[in-house]
SEFI-294304 format. One record per residue (C-alpha): residue number from 0; residue in one letter; chain; x, y, z. Coordinates in nm, 4 decimals. Each point is the difference from the previous one (the first is absolute). Last residue first. Example, Ala and Ser with C-alpha at 12.3 -4.5 7.8 and 13.67 -1.06 7.14 Angstrom:
2
REC     n   res   chain          x          y          z
REC     1     S       A     1.3670    -0.1060     0.7140
REC     0     A       A    -0.1370    -0.3440     0.0660
***
This chain:
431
REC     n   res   chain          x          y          z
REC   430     X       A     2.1165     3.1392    -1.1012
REC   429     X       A    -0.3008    -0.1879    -0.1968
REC   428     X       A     0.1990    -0.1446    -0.3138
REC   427     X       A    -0.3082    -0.1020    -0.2483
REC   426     X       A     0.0562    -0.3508    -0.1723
REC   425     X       A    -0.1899    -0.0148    -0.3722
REC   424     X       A    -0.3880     0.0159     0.0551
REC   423     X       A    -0.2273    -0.2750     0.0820
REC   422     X       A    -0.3487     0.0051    -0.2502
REC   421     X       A    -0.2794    -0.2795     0.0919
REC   420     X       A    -0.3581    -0.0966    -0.0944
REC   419     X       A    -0.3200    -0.1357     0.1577
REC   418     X       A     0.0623     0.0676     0.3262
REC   417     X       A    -0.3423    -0.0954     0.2034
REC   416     X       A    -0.1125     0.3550     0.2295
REC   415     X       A    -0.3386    -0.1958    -0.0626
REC   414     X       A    -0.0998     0.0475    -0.3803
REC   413     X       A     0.2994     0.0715    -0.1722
REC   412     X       A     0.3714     0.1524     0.1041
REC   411     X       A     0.2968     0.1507    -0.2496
REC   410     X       A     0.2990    -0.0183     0.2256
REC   409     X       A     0.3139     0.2658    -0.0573
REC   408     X       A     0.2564    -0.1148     0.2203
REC   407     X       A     0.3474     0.1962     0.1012
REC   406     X       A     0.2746    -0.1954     0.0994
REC   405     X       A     0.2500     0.1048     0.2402
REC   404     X       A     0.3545    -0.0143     0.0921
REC   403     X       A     0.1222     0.1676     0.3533
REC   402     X       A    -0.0922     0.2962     0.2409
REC   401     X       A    -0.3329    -0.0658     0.2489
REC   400     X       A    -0.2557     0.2797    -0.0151
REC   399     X       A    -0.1019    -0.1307    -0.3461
REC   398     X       A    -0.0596     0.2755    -0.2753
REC   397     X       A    -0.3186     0.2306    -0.0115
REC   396     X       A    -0.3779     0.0072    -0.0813
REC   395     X       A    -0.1618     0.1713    -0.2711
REC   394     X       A    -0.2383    -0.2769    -0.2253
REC   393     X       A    -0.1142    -0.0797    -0.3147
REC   392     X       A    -0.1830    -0.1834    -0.2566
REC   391     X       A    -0.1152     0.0413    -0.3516
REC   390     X       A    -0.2374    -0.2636    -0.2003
REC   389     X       A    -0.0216     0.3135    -0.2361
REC   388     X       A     0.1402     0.3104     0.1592
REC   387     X       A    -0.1710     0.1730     0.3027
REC   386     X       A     0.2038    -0.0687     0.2776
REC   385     X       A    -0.2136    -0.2987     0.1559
REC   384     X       A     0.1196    -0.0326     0.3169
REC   383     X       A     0.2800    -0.2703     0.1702
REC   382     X       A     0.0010    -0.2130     0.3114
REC   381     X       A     0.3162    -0.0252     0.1175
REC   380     X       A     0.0504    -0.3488     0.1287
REC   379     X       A     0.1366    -0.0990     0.3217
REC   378     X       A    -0.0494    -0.3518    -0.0236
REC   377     X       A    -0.0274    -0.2582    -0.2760
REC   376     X       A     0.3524     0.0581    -0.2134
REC   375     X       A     0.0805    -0.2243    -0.3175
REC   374     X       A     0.2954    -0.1837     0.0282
REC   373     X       A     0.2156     0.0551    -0.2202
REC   372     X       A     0.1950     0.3367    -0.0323
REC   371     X       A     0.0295    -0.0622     0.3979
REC   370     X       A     0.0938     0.2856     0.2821
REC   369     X       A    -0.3620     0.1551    -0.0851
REC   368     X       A    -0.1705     0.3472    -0.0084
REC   367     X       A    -0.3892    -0.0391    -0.1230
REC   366     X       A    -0.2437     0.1551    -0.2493
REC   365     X       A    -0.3635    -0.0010    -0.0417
REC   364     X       A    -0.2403    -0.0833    -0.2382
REC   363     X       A    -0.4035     0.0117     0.0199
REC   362     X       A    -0.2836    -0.1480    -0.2407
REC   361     X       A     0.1949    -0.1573    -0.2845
REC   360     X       A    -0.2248    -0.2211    -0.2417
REC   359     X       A     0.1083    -0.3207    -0.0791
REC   358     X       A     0.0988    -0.0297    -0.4081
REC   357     X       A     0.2822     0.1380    -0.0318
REC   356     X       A    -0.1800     0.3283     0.2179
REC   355     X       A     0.2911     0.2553     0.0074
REC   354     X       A     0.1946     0.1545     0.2873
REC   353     X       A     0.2001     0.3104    -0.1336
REC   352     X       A     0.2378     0.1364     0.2869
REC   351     X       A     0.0725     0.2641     0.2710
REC   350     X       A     0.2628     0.0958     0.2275
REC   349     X       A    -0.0079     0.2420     0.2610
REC   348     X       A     0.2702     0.3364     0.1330
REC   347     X       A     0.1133     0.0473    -0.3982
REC   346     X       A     0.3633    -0.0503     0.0190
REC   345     X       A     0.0007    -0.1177     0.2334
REC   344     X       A    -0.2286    -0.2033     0.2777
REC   343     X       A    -0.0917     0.2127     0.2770
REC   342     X       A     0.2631    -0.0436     0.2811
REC   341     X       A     0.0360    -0.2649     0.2647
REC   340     X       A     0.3091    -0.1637    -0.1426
REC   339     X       A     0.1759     0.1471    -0.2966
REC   338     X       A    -0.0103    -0.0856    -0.3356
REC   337     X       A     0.2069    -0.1146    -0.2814
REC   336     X       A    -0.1149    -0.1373    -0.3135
REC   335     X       A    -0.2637     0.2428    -0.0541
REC   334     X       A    -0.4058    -0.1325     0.0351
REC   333     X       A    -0.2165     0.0580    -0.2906
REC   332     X       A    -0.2499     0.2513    -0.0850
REC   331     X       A    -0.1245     0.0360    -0.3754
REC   330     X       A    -0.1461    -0.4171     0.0101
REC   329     X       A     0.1818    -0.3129     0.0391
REC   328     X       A    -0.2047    -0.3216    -0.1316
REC   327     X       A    -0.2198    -0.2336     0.1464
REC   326     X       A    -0.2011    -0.2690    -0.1685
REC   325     X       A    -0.2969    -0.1792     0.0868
REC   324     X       A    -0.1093    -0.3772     0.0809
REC   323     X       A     0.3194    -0.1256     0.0989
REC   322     X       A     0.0930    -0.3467    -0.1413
REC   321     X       A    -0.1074    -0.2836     0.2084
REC   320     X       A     0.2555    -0.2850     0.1289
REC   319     X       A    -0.0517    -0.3999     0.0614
REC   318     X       A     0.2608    -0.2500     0.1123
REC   317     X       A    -0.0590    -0.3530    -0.1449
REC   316     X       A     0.2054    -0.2571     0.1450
REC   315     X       A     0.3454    -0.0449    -0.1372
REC   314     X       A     0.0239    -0.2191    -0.3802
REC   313     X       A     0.1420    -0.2683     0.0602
REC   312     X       A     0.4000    -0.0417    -0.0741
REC   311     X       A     0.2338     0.0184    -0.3282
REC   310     X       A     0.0692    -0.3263    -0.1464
REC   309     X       A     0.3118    -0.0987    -0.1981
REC   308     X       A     0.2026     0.1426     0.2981
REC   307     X       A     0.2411     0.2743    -0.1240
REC   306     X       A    -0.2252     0.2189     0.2176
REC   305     X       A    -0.3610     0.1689     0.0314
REC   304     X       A    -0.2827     0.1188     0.2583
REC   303     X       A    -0.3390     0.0352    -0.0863
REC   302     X       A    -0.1688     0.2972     0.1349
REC   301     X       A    -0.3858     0.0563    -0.0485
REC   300     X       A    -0.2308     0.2820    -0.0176
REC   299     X       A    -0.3956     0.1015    -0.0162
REC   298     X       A    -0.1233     0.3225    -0.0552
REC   297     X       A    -0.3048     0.2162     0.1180
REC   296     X       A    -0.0797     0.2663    -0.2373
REC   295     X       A    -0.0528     0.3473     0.1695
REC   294     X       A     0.1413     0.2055    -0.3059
REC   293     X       A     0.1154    -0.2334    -0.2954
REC   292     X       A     0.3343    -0.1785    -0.0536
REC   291     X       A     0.2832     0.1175    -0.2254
REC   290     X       A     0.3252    -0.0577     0.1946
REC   289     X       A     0.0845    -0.2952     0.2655
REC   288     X       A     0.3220     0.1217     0.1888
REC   287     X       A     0.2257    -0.2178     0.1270
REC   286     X       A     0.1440    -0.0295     0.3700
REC   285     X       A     0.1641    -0.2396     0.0468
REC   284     X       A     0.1624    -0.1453    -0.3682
REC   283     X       A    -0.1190    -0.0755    -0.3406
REC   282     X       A     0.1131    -0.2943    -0.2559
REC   281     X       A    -0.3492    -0.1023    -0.1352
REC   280     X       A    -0.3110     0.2408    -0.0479
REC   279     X       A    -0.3118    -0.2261    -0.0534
REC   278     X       A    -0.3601     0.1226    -0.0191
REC   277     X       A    -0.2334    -0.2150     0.1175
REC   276     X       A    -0.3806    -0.1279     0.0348
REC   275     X       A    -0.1346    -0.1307     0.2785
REC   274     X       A    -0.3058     0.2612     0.0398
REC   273     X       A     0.0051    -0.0126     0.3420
REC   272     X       A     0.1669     0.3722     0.0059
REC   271     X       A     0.0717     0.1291    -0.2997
REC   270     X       A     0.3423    -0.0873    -0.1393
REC   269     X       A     0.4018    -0.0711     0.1414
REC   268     X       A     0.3138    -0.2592    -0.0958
REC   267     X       A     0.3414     0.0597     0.1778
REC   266     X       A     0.3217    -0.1958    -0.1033
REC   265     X       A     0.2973    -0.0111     0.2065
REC   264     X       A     0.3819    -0.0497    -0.0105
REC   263     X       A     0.2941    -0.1161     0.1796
REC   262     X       A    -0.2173    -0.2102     0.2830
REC   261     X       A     0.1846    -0.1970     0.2275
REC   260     X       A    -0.0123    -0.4353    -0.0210
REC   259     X       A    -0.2756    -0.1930     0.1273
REC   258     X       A    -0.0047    -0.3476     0.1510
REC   257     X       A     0.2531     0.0384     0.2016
REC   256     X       A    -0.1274     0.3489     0.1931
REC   255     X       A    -0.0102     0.3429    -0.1637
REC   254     X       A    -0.2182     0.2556     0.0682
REC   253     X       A    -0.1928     0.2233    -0.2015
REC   252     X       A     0.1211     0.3664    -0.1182
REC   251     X       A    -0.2789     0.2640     0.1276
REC   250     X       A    -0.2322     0.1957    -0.2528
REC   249     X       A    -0.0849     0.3416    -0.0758
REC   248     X       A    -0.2863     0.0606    -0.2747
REC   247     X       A    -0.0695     0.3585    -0.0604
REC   246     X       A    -0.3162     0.0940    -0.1511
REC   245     X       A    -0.0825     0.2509    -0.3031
REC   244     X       A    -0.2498     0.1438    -0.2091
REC   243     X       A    -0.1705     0.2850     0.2402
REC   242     X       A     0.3199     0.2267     0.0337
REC   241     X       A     0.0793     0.2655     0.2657
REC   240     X       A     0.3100    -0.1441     0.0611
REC   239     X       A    -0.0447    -0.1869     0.3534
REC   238     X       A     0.0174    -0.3376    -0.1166
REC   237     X       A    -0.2880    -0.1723    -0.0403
REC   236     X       A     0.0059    -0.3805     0.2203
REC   235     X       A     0.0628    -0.3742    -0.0384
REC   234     X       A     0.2422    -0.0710     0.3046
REC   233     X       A     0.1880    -0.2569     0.1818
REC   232     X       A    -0.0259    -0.2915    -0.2620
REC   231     X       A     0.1620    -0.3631     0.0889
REC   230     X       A     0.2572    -0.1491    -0.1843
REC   229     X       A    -0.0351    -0.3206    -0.1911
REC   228     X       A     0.2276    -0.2544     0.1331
REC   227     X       A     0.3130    -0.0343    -0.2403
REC   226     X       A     0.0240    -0.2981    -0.2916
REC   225     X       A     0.2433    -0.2230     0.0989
REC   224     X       A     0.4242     0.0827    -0.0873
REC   223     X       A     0.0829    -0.2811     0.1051
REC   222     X       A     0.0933    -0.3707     0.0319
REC   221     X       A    -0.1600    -0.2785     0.0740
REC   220     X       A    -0.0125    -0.2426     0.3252
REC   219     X       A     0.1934    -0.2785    -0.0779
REC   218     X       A    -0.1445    -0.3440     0.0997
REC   217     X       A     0.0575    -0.2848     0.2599
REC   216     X       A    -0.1963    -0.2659     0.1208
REC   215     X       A     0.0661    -0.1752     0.3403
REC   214     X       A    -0.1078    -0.3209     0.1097
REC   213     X       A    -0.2960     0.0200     0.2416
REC   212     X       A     0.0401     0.0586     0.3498
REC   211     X       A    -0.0442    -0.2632     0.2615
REC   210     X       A    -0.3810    -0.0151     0.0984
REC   209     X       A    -0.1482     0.2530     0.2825
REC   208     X       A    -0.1748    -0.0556     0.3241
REC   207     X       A    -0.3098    -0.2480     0.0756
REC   206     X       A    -0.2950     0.2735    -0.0543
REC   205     X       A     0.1336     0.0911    -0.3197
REC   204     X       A     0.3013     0.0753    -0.1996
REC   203     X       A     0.1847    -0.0326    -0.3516
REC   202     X       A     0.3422     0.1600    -0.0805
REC   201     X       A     0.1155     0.1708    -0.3150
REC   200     X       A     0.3406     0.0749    -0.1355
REC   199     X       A     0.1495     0.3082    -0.2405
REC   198     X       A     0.3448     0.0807    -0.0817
REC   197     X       A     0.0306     0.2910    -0.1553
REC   196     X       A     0.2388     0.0869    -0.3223
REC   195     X       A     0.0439     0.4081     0.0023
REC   194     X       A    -0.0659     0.1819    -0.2839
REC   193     X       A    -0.2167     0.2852     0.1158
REC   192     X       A     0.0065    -0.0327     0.3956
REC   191     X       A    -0.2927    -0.1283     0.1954
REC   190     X       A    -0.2994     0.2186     0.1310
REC   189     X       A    -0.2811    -0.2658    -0.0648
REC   188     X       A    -0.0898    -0.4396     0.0025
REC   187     X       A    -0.3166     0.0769    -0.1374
REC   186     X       A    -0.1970    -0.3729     0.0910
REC   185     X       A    -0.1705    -0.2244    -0.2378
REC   184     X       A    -0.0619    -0.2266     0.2530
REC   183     X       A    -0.0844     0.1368     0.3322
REC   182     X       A     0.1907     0.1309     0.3398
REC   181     X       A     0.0006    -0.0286     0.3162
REC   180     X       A     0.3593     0.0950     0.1064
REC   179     X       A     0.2348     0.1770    -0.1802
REC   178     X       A     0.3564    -0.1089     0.0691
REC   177     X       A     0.3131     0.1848    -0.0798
REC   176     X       A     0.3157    -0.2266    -0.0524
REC   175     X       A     0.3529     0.0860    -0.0189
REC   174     X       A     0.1265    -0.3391    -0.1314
REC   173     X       A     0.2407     0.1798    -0.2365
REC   172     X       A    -0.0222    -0.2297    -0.2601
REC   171     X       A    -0.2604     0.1804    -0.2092
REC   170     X       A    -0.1324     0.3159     0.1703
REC   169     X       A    -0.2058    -0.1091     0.2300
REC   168     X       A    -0.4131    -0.0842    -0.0100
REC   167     X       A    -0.2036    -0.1771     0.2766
REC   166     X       A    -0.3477    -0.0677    -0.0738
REC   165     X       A    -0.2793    -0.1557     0.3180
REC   164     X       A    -0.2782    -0.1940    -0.0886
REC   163     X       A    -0.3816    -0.0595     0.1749
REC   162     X       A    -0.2477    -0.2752     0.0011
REC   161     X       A     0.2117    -0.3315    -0.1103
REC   160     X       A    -0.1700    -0.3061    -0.0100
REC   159     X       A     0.0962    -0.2370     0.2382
REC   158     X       A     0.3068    -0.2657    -0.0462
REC   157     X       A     0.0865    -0.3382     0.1260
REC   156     X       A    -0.2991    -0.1879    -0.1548
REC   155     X       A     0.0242     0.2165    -0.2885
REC   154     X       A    -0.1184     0.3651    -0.1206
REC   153     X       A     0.1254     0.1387    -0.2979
REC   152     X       A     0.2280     0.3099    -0.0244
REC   151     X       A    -0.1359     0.3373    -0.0782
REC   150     X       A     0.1164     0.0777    -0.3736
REC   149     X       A     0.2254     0.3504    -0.0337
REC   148     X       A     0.0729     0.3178    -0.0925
REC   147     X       A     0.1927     0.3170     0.0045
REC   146     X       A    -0.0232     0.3140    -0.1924
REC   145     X       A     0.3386     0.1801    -0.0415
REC   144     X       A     0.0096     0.3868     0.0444
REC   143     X       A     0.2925     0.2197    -0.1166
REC   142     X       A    -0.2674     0.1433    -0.2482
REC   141     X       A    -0.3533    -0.1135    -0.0183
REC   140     X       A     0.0471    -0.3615     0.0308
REC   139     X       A     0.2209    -0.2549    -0.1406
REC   138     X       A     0.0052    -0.3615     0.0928
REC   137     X       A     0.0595    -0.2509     0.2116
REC   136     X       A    -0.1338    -0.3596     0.1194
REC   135     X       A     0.0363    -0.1303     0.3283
REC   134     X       A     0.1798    -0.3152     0.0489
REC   133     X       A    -0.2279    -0.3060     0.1469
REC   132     X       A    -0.2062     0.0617     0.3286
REC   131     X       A     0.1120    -0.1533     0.3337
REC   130     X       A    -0.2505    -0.2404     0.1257
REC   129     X       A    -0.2522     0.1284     0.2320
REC   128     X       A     0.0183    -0.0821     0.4304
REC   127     X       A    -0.1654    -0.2532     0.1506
REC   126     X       A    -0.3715     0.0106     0.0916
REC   125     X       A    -0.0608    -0.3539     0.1852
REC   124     X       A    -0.3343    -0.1960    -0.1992
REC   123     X       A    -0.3244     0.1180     0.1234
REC   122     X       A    -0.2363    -0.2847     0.1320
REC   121     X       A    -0.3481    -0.1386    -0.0509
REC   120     X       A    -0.1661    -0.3562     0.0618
REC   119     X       A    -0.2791    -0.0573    -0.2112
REC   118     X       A    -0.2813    -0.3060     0.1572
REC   117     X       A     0.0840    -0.3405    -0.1184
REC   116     X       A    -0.0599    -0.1061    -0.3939
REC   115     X       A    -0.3119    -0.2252    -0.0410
REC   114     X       A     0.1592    -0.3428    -0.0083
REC   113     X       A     0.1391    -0.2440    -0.3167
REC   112     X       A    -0.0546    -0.3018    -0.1151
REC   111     X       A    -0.0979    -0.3573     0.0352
REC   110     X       A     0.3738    -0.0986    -0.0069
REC   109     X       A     0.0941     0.2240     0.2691
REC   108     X       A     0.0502     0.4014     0.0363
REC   107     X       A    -0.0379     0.2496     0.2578
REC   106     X       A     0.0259     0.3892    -0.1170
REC   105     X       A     0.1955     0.2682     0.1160
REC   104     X       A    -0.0505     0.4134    -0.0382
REC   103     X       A     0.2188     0.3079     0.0172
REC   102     X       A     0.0149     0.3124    -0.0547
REC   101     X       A     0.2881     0.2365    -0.0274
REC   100     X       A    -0.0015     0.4232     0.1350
REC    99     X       A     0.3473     0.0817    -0.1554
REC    98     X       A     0.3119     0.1891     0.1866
REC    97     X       A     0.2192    -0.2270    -0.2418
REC    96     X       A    -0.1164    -0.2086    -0.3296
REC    95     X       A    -0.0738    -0.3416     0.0386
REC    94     X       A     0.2971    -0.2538    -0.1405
REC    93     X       A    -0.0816    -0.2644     0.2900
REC    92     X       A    -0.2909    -0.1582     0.1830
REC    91     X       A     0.1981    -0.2490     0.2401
REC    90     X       A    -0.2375    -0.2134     0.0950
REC    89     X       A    -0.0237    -0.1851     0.3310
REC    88     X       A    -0.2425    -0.1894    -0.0348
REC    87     X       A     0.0674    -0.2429    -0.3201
REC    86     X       A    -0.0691     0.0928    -0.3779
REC    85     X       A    -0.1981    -0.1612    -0.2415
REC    84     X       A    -0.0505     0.2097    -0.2397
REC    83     X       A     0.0909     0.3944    -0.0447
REC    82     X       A    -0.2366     0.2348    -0.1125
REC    81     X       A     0.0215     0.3584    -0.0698
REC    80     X       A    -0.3415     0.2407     0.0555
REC    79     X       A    -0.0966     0.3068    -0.1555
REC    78     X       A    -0.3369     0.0878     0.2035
REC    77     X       A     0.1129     0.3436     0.0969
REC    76     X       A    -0.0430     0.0426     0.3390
REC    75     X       A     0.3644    -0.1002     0.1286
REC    74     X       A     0.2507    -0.0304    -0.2406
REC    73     X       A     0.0067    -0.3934    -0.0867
REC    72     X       A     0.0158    -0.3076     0.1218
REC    71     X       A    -0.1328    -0.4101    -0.0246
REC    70     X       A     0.1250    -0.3147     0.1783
REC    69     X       A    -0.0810    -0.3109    -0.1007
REC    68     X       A     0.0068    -0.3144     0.2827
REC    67     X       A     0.0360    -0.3362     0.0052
REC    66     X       A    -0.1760    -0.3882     0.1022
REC    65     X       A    -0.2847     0.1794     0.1957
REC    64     X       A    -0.1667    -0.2856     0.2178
REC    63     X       A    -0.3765    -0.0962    -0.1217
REC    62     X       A    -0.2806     0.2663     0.0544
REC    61     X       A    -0.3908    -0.1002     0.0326
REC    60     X       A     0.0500    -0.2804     0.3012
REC    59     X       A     0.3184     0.2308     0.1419
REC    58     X       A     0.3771     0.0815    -0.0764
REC    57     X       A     0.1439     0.2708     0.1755
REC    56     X       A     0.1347     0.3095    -0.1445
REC    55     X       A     0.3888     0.0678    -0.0607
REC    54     X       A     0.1105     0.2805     0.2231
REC    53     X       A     0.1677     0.2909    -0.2008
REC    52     X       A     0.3673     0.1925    -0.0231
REC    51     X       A     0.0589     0.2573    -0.2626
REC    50     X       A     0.3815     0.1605     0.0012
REC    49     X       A    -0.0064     0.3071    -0.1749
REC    48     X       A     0.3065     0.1299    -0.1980
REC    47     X       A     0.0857     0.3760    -0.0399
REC    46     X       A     0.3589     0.0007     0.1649
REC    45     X       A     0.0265    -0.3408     0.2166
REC    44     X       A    -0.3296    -0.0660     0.0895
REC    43     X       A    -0.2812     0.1424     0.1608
REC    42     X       A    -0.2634    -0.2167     0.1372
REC    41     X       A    -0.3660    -0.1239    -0.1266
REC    40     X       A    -0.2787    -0.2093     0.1383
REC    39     X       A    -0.3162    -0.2289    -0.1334
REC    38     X       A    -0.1239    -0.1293     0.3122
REC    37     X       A    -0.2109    -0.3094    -0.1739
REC    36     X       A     0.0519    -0.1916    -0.3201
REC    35     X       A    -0.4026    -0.0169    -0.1820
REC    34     X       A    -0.0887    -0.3472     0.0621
REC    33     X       A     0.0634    -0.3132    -0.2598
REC    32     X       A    -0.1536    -0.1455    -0.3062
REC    31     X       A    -0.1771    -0.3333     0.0196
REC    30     X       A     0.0984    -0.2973    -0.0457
REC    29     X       A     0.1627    -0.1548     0.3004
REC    28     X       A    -0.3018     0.0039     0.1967
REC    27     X       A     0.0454    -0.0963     0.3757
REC    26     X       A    -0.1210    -0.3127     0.0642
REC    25     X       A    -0.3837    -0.0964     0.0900
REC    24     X       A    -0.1295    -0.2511     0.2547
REC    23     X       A    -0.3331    -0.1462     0.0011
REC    22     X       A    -0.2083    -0.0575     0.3213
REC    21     X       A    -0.2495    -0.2358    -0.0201
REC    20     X       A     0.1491    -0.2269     0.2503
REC    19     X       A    -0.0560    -0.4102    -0.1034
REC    18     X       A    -0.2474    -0.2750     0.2357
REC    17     X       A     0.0292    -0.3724    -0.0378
REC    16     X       A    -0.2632    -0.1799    -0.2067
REC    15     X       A    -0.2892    -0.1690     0.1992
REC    14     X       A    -0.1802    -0.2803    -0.1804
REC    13     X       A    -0.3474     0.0284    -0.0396
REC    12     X       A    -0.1771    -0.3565     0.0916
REC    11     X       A    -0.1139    -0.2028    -0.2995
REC    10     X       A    -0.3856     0.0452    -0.0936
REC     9     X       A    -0.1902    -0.3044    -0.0101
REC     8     X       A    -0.2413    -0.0911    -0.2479
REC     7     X       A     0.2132    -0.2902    -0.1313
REC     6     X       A     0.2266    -0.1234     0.2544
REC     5     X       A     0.3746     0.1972    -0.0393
REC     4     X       A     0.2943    -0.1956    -0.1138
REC     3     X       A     0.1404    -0.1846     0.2641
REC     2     X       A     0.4044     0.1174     0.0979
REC     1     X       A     0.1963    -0.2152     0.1500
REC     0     X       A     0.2025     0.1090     0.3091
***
């Protein structure tokens, strides 16, 4: 149909296009970086490996498709993470070290980036039992001892850490072993022979049994003599002579065992009590007198024992004495010899004797039949009289009622009935 261009002044009729949607469609963006991975999980493996498994996230209009994956661990809680790239679910997370608490995160990746890491999954790795330790280590101890030790063995994938050992020691080659269990490194490995070899081994343990045992070391124990024990002192106390300078020191022999050899010999060291300083006297025996002390002084002494070791031993604990503080000596009466029971002492009928003040004061005295010349009678006493002398005292009374060998004792006594010096006759026959 032709077409007539329009008549001047007229307007041409509209002409009706045909009708579009305004609806606009929008793909998928391939550009941007993709969703956090989803159910982060883990499983035991073979010995301490975890096997991490996750869900890879879906792509949406902010998140394009995750292309891989990174994987990070590490001991759980403290922030000191590993990271290995693109990895695949499942994972086998390797080389951690057994009955371990392990983290472990994932994170998507694509060309536009990376993802938040997904939530922490936590698991501990399988406990398995320690490695064996390497070869002790010997050497001499005190004596016949040896002092073992060793290195706790690492931790690996197969291997937990070792919380306990166990020792086993033989003589060498004779596979005769005696275990110890529980113990720690350096350890006193006592009561062996003196020159014997010994075989020693050590074992690790903990919650997932015991290793193999280590190699064995092997050392000679030395040989004696060792310096003795250092004995122990029974008794710091006056004798019974009537003297004020003296104390008698008796002593027991110490014990040996296979770290100490006997005693031959023995070396004794006294002075005033808590002062710490000493006098020496070497090469004495049980008992031994110390001479030339003071009335009433307190004294300390010590026993050191001695042998053909190059050492003697420590000094024994301090035992502590006090000289008596007066004197007693026979006076005009003294007892015969011979006697007979239940009948006024002879020759005389009484006894007396001089008690003097060096330097406590004597306020009473008494005397006293005994079986013992050494130990110093507490019952029974006879009290005795002033009889007129200076620092005199005496008594009548008679012989024992029982026949056999007596003692006579003289005692000097202070303030409170307290004995404060001592005089025992020679033995009496009582018939």
């Amino acid at each position: 149909m032709p077409i007539y261009p329009p008549t001047p002044g007229h307007r041409a009729p509209a002409v009706m296009l045909p009708a579009f949607s305004s609806n606009i469609i929008t793909n998928t963006s391939t550009t941007a970086p993709p969703n956090t991975p989803l159910a982060v999980a883990l499983a035991a493996g073979s010995g301490s490996d975890l096997i991490v498994t996750w869900t890879a996230p879906a792509a949406d209009i902010t998140h394009g498709a995750a292309t891989w994956f990174n994987l990070q661990s590490g001991p759980s809680a403290a922030d000191l993470w590993t990271t290995v790239a693109r990895v695949t679910s499942p994972h086998l997370l390797s080389g951690l070290p057994a009955g371990t608490a392990i983290d472990v995160q994932v994170q998507s990746a694509n060309a536009a980036g990376t993802s938040p890491w997904s939530v922490t999954a936590t698991l501990t790795t399988a406990a398995t039992v320690p490695s064996a330790p390497t070869a002790p280590s010997l050497a001499q101890g005190s004596g016949t001892d040896l002092t073992v030790s060793w290195t706790s063995p690492p931790v690996d994938s197969t291997h937990s850490a070792a919380t306990a050992f166990n020792l086993q020691s033989s003589p060498s080659g004779a596979n005769l072993w005696t275990t110890v269990p529980n113990v720690t490194s350096p350890y006193d490995l006592s009561g062996l022979g003196s020159g014997i070899a010994i075989d020693v081994r050590v074992q690790s343990a903990n919650a997932g049994g015991t290793s193999a045992w280590s190699a064995t070391a092997t050392a000679t124990t030395a040989s004696g003599p060792f310096a003795p024990n250092a004995p122990s002192v029974a008794a710091v106390a006056p004798p019974p002579d009537g003297t004020n300078t003296k104390l008698t020191v008796t002593w027991t022999a110490p014990a040996t065992d296979g770290n100490h050899s006997a005693a031959t010999g023995y070396n004794l060291r006294y002075g005033p009590s808590g002062a710490g300083t000493w006098t020496t006297v070497s090469g004495v025996s049980s008992p031994y007198v110390i001479t030339g002390l003071t009335g009433a002084a307190a004294i300390d002494v010590e026993v050191q024992a001695t042998n053909a070791a190059a050492s003697p031993s420590a000094w024994s604990t301090v035992a502590t004495g006090t000289t008596w503080g007066a004197t007693v000596a026979p006076a005009t009466w003294t007892a015969a010899a011979t006697q007979v029971h239940n009948t006024s002492v002879a020759p005389n009928g009484g006894v007396n004797m001089i008690a003097t003040a060096a330097p406590t004061a004597v306020t009473a005295a008494a005397f006293a039949w005994s079986l013992s010349p050494s130990i110093r009678p507490t019952t029974n006493l006879i009290a005795a009289s002033s009889d007129g002398q200076t620092n005199g005292w005496g008594q009548y009374f008679t012989a024992p009622a029982t026949p056999g060998t007596y003692y006579l004792w003289a005692l000097a006594q202070g303030s409170g009935g307290v004995a404060i010096g001592a005089l025992v006759s020679s033995a009496i026959m009582v018939s």
